[in-house]
N, C-alpha and C positions, 0 to 999 in steps of 0.2 A: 516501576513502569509496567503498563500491563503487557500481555505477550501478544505480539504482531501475526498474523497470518498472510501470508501470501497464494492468491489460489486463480485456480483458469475459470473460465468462463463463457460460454456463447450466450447473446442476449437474441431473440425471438423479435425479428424485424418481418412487418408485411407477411407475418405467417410464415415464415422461413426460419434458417438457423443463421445467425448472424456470423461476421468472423468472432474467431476469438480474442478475450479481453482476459487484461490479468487484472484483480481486483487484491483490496487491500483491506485487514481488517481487525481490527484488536479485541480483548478480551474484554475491556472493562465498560460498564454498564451506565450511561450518568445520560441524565434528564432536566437539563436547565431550567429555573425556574424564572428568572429576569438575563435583562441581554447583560449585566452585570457577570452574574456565574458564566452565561455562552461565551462569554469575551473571555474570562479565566478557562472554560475547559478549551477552549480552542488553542489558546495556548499554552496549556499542560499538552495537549497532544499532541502537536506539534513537537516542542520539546523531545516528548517521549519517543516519536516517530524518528529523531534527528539520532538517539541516542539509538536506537534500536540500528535504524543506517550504518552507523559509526561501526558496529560488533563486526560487519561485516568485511570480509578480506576484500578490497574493490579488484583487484586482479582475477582473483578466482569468479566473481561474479562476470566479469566482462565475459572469462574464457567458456563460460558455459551460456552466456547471449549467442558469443560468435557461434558456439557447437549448435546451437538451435537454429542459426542461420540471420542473426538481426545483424545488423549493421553497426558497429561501436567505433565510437571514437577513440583513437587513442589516449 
């Protein structure tokens, strides 16, 4: 699977600084040529985006939403 990036963001509203946004982004490169292959990478990435989720300790994630100040479900 390719490697995931997670990164911040302010997007540029009405000539201002917007709030900020966390944006999502992988490594790998692909350019569909019929809605055939779009229908397979979408759900290759998918897949890959699921597996990528999983590695992730969900405990440790929540407790560093809450240290940032968001709001998590238990």
């Amino acid at each position: 699977p390719p490697d995931w990036v997670a990164y911040e963001y302010s997007p540029i509203i009405d000539h201002r600084i917007g709030p900020k946004c966390t944006g999502l982004s992988h490594s790998e490169d692909f350019i569909p040529l019929d809605n055939a292959e779009l229908e397979f990478a979408t759900k290759l990435t998918v897949s890959n985006l699921e597996l990528w989720l999983d590695s992730y300790d969900n405990d440790g994630v929540k407790a560093v939403l809450r240290l940032d100040g968001y709001a998590v479900d238990q």
